[in-house]
N, C-alpha and C positions, 0 to 999 in steps of 0.2 A: 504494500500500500504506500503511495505516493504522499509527498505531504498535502499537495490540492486535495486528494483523497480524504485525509484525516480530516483537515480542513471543512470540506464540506460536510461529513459526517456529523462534526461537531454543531454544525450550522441546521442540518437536515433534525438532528436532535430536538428540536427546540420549534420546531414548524409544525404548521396544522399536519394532521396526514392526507385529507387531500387536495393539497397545496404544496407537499414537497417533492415531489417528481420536477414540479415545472419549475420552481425556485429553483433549485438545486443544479437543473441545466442550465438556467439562465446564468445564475452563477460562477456555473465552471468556463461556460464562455464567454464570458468576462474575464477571468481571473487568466484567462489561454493568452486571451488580446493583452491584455496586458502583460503578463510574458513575454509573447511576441515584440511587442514594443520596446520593449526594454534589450531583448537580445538584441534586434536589429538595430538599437542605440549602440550598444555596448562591443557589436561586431561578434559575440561570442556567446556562449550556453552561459546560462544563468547559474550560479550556484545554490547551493540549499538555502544558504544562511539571507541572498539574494534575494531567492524566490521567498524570502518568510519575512524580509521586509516589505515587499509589496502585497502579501497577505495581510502587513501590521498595519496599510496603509488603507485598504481596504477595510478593516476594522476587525473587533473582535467577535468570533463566532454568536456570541449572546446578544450584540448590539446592533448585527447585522440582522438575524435573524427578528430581532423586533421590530426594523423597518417596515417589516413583513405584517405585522400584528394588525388586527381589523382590530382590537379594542384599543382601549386607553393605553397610552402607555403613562399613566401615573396612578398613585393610589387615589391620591383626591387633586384635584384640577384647579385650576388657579378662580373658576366659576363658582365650585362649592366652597372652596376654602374657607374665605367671610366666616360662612357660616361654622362650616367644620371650627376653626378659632370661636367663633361664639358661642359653641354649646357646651368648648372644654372650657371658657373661663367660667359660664355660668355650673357648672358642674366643679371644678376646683371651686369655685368660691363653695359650694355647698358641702365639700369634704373639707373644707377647712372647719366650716362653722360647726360639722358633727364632731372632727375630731377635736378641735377644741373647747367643745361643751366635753367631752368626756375627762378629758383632760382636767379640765377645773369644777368638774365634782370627786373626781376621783383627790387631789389636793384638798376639798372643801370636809371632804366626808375622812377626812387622814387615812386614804387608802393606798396611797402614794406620796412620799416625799417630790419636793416643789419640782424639782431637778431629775428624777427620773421619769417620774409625767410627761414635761416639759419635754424629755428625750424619747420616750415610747410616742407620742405626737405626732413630734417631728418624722418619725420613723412609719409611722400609720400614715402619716400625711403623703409620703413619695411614694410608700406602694399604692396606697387609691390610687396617688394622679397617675401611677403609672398603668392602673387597670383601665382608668376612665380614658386615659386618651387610646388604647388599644379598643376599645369598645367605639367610641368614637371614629379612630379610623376605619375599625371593622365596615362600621355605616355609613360611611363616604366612601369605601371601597365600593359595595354592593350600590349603592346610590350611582355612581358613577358608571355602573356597565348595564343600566336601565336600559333599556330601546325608547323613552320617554321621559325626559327629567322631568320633579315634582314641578307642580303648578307655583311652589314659592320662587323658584328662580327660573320661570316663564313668566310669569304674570305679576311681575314687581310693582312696587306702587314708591313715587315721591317720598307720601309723607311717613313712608314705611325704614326710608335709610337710616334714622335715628338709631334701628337697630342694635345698628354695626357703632353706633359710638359708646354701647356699656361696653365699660372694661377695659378703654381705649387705649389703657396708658400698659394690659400685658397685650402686647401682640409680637409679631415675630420678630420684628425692627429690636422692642426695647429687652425682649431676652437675648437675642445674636448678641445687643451690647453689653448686658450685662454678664452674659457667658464671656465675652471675651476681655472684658474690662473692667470688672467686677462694679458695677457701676450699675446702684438699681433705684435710682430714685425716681418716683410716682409725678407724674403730671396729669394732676386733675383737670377738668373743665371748668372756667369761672361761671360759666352761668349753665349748670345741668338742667338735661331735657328730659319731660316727660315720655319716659317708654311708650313707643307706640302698640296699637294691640299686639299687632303681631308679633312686634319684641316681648311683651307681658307673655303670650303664647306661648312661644319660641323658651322664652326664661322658664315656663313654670314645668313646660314637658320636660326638662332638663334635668331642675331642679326632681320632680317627683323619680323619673328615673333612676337618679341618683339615693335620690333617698329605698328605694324599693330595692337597688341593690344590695343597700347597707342593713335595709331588713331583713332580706331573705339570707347575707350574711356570702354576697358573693364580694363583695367588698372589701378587701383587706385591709380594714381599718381596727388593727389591734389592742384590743383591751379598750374598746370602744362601741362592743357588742350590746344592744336594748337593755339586756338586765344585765351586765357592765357596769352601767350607769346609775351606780350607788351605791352606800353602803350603809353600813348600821349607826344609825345617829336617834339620839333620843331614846334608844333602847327599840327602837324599829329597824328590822332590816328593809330597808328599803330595794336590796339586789333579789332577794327571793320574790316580793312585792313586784319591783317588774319582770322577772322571769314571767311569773306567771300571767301576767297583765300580757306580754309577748308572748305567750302561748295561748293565750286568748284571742288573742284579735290577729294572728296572723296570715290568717287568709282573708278577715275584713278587711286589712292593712291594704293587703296585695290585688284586691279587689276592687278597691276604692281607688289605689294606684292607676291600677291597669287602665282603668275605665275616665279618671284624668288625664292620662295622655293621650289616650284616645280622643278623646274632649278638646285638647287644646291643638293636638296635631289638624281638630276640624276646623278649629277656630283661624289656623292659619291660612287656611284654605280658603275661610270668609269671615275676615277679620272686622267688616262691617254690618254683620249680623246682628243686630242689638237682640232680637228676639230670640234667637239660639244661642247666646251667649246669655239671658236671663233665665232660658229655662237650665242651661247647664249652672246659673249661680243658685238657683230654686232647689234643686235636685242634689247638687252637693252640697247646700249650706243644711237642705234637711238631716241630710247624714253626717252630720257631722255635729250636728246641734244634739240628735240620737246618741252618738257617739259621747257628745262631753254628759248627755244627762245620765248614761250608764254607770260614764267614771263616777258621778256624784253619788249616785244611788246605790249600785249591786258592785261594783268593779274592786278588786282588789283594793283599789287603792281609797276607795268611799270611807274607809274607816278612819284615815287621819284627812279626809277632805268634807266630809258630810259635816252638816250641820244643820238645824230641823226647822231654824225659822230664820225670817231676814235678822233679828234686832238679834239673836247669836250670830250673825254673819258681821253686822256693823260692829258688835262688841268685839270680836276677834280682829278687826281691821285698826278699832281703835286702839286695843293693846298693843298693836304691831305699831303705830306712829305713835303711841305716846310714851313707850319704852324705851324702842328704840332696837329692839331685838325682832328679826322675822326670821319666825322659828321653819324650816322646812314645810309641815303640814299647813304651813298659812300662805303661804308662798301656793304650794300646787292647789290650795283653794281657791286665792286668787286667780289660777289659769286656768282651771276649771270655772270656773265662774265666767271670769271675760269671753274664753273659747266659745262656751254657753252664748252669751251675748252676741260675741259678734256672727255666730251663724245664724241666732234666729236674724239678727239685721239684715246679712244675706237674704235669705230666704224672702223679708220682706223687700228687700229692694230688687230684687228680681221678680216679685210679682207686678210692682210700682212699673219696670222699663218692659215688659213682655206686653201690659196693657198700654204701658204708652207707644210704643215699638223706638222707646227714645233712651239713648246710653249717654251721657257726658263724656265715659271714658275711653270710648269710638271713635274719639274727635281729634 
């Protein structure tokens, strides 16, 4: 076997199969003329080492052979990108914020010293990001060898670019710099814009993903796991309390996920929907208003959060500002309470924009 031989083989390797008959001769008579050329330059037969420079010029069998390629030759295209960048900042901002909440209870509740928290964190924190942008590319991969790109980067809208300015200041530009020059300092915008829907969209499908990783525990966010997230204070354990709260609800969790990004992946599609955008704020603010009146009532944790009338509710509010101390179980009353509130207002304000078929936050 010849080196053109090997040559092509290598090349033929790497080609559709039936597509490589005809490359392959087109190839070698090329790769002949060119020999030829070269001899009758040179007056004389070529040498090995000869013939394998003008094979090096011609390229290398993997680069040449993708010439050849009907699909992309990239994982994500400089079309999806924007985005592909937008969904890993809004997804790292959301592994920051989990590991970091774990991080400062597990310090609050003395289950960790400040310093190996602070270090287990930091360490949770680069393997998320390093799942999330592989799951990410994964979805710009597959997105990009569609026969049809999605309707968001067909059918783009003006007032919809604001997008692309959350999170302006990580983008490729200012990590290149700071990988190279260690040089990370943050430029904010002086006068921040309101997210447009489809950014609110875009952000919340992100966000819930990310969190529904971190639920189901494909997330490698360690010592960061649901009932992680506490420890024994006041003579309550609070980590058996959410283990179990987390084996209760974790198919509502992943349900209620699922069926949100479903939600918003529609909403991006018709981001000036006010009436399917109030039935989806109606439908989830009910489940969710369900959701905190269970915590209050039956749920694990109803025992250090119940309380049987308002004027014990306002007395436990008042002990906590007039002491000065907010004990744990006042605190998740608190968020039970508010959570409570602000869904039934959902709920209500999405009957208010479905009858008026009118959103302010559309606009």
């Amino acid at each position: 076997m010849d080196i053109i031989d090997r040559y092509l083989n290598a090349v033929a390797a790497q080609l559709p199969q039936d597509q490589r008959a005809d490359i392959v001769a087109e190839l070698r008579d090329m790769i002949l003329s060119r020999f030829e050329d070269r001899e009758e330059a040179l007056g004389r037969p070529l040498t090995e080492a000869e013939q394998e420079e003008i094979l090096r010029e011609i390229g290398h069998p993997l680069a040449v052979a993708a010439r050849y390629g009907s699909g992309p030759q990239h994982i994500v295209g400089p079309e999806l990108f924007p985005w592909w960048m937008f969904g890993v900042r809004v997804g790292l901002i959301a592994v920051v914020a989990i590991t970091g909440l774990g991080a400062l209870v597990r310090i609050v509740t003395g289950d960790e010293e400040a310093g190996r928290a602070i270090g287990q964190a930091f360490h949770s924190m680069f393997n998320g990001a390093v799942m999330l942008i592989g799951f990410a590319t994964i979805a710009g991969f597959i997105i990009e060898r569609q026969k049809e790109k999605p309707r968001f980067l067909r059918e783009w809208r003006v007032k919809d670019l604001g997008l692309f300015e959350f999170g302006s200041s990580l983008n490729a530009e200012a990590v290149s710099r700071g990988l190279q020059e260690g040089e990370w300092s943050v430029k904010t915008p002086s006068r921040p814009r309101r997210a447009s829907p489809m950014a609110r969209a875009v952000g919340s499908a992100v966000g819930w993903s990310v969190v529904l990783l971190w639920w189901i525990g494909w997330l490698p966010l360690t010592h960061v796991s649901p009932e992680a997230l506490g420890g024994i204070i006041g003579g309550v354990d609070y980590s058996l309390m959410l283990g179990d709260l987390h084996a209760l609800l974790y198919w509502p969790v992943i349900i209620f996920g699922l069926l949100r990004i479903v939600f918003d992946v529609m909403r991006v599609a018709r981001p000036d929907s006010a009436r399917f955008t109030a039935l989806g704020d109606i439908g989830f603010g009910a489940a969710e208003a369900t959701l905190f009146g269970w915590l209050w009532l039956y749920s694990p944790v109803s025992k250090v959060v119940f309380v049987p009338t308002v004027e014990a509710f306002i007395d436990r509010v008042r002990d906590m500002f007039e002491s000065g101390w907010w004990p744990i179980p006042s605190i998740l009353m608190l968020c039970v309470a508010f959570g409570f509130l602000h869904a039934v207002t959902k709920v209500f304000g999405g009957v208010v924009r479905l009858v008026t078929g009118e959103d302010r936050r559309l606009t």
